[in-house]
C-alpha positions in Angstrom: -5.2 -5.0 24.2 -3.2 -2.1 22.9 -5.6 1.4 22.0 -3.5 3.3 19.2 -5.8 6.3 19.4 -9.3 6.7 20.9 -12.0 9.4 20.9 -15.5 10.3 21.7 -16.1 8.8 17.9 -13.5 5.8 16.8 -11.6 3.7 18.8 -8.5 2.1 17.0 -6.6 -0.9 18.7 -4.3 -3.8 18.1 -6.7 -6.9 18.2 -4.6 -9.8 19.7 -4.9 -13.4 18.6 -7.8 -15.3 20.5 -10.4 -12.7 20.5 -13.5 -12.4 18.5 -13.5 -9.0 16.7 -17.4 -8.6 16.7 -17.7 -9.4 20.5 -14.7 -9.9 22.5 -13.0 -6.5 21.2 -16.1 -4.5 21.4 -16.7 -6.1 24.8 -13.0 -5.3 25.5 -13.2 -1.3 24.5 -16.4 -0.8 26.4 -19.2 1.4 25.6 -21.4 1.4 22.3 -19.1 0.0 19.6 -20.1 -0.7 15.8 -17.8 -3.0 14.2 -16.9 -1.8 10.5 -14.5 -4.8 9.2 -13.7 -8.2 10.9 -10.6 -10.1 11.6 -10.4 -14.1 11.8 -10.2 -15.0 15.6 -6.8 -16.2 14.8 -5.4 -13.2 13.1 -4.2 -9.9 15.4 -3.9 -6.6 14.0 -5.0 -3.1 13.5 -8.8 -2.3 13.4 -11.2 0.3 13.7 -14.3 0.7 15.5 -16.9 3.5 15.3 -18.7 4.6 19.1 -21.4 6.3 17.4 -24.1 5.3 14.8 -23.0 8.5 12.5 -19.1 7.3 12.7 -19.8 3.8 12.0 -21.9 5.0 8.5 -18.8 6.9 7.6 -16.0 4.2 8.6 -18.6 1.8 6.3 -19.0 4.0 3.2 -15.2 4.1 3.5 -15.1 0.3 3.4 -17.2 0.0 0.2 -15.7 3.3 -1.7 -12.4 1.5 -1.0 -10.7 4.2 0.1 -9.9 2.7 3.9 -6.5 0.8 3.1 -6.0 -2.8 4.9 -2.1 -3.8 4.7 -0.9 -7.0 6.1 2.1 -8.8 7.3 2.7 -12.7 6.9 5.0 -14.8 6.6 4.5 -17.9 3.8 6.3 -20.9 2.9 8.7 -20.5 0.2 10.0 -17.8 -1.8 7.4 -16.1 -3.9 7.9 -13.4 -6.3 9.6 -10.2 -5.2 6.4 -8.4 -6.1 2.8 -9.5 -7.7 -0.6 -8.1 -8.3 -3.0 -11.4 -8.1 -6.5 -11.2 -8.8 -8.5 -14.5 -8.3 -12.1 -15.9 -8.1 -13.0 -17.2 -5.2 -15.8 -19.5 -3.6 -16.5 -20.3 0.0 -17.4 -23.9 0.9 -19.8 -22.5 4.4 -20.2 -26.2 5.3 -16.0 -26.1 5.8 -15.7 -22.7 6.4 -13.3 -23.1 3.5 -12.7 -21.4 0.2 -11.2 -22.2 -2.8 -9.5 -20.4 -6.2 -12.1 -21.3 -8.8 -12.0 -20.9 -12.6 -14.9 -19.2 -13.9 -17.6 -16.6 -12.5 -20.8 -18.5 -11.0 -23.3 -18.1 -7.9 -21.4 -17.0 -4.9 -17.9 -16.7 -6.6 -16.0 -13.2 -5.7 -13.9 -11.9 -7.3 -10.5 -10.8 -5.0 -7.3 -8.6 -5.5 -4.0 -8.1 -3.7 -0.5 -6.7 -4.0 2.2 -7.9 -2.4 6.3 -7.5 -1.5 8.7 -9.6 -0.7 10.8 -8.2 2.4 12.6 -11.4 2.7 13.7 -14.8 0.8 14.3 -18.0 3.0 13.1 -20.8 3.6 10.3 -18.7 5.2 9.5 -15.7 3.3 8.0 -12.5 5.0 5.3 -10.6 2.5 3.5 -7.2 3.0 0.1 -7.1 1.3 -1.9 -4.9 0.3 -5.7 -6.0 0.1 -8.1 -4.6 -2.5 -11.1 -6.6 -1.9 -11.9 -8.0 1.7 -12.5 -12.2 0.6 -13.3 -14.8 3.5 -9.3 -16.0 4.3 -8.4 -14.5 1.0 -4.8 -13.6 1.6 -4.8 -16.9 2.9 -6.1 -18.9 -0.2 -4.8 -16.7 -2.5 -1.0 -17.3 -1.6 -1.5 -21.0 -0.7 -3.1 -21.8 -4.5 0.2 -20.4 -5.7 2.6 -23.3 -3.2 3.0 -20.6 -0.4 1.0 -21.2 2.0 1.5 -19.2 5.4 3.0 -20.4 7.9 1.0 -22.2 10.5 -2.0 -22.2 8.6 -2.9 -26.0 8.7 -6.6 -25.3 6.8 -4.5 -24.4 3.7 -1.8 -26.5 3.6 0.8 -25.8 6.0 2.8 -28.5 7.7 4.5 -26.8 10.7 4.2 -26.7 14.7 2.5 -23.5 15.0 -0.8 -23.4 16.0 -2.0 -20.1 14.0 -1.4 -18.7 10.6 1.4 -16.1 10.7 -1.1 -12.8 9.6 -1.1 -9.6 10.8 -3.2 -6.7 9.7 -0.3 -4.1 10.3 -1.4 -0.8 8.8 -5.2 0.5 8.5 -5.6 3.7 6.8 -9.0 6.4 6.0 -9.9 9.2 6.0 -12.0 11.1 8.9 -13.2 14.3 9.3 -11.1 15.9 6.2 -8.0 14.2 7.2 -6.3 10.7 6.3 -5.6 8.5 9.4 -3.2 5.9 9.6 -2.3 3.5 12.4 0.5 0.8 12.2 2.1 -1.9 14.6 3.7 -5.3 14.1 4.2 -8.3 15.7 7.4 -9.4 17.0 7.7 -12.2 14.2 7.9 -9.6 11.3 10.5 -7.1 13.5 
């Protein structure tokens, strides 16, 4: 596991594919770690942890202010738009671990935003998102419901040999101590 930057209070690494980000990474880093935001097992990416109790309040209240920046790499079937803003409501089926793009507000609907860009048009399309709101597989949904699902991500609707869904948090930014951090690193598929 790659460590972009680590210090006596945050510890910021590229979480491969495979591992749990509650307990593998934390197990991985070593030490007391508070995890702040999660990643799907089968997502990689940039993430932050906090090593002490204090940190971990302040990476959290950065969370729900919105002011810590998740942005994303994947690549989707199809050619969507060059750029979009797309705000949904979504509900999560916890029996299937699934959710779905519903039409009106009820119990347990969320409402979810992202912004997107196109960085290429092919048959496969690579996307960089930006996430507003931090929905359950809600890049994942979100871009499926519109034809484009991503590419091997067989739980919403893709029909190709790979065994994951190409997602990637690549960028994480926040502020700490005064000061805006920012970590980024992609995976060889979006080079």
């Amino acid at each position: 596991m790659e460590i972009l930057y680590s210090d006596r209070e945050i510890a910021v690494c590229v979480k491969p594919v495979g591992l749990d980000s509650e307990h593998d990474v934390p197990a991985a880093l070593g030490g007391e770690i508070y995890p702040v935001h999660r990643l799907d097992k089968n997502v990689g990416g940039v993430m932050v942890y906090a090593r002490t109790k204090q940190a971990a309040a302040a990476l959290s209240r950065a969370v729900q202010e919105g002011t810590m920046v998740k942005e994303y790499v994947a690549l989707v079937h199809g050619t969507p738009p060059e750029s979009g803003d797309w705000e949904d409501l979504l509900w999560k089926d916890a029996k299937k671990n699934k959710v779905f793009v519903v039409k009106r507000q009820r119990g347990g609907v969320k409402k979810a935003r992202l912004e997107f860009t196109r960085l290429s048009a092919r048959e496969t399309s690579l996307v960089r998102i930006r996430l507003h709101t931090g929905r359950s597989h809600q890049i994942r949904v979100q871009f499926s419901s519109r034809g484009f699902p991503l590419v091997g991500d067989h739980k919403y609707g893709s029909r190709d040999e790979r065994t994951e869904p190409m997602l990637f948090s690549c960028k994480i930014t926040f502020p700490w101590k005064g000061q805006t951090k920012s970590f980024e690193a992609l995976p060889e598929w979006a080079k």
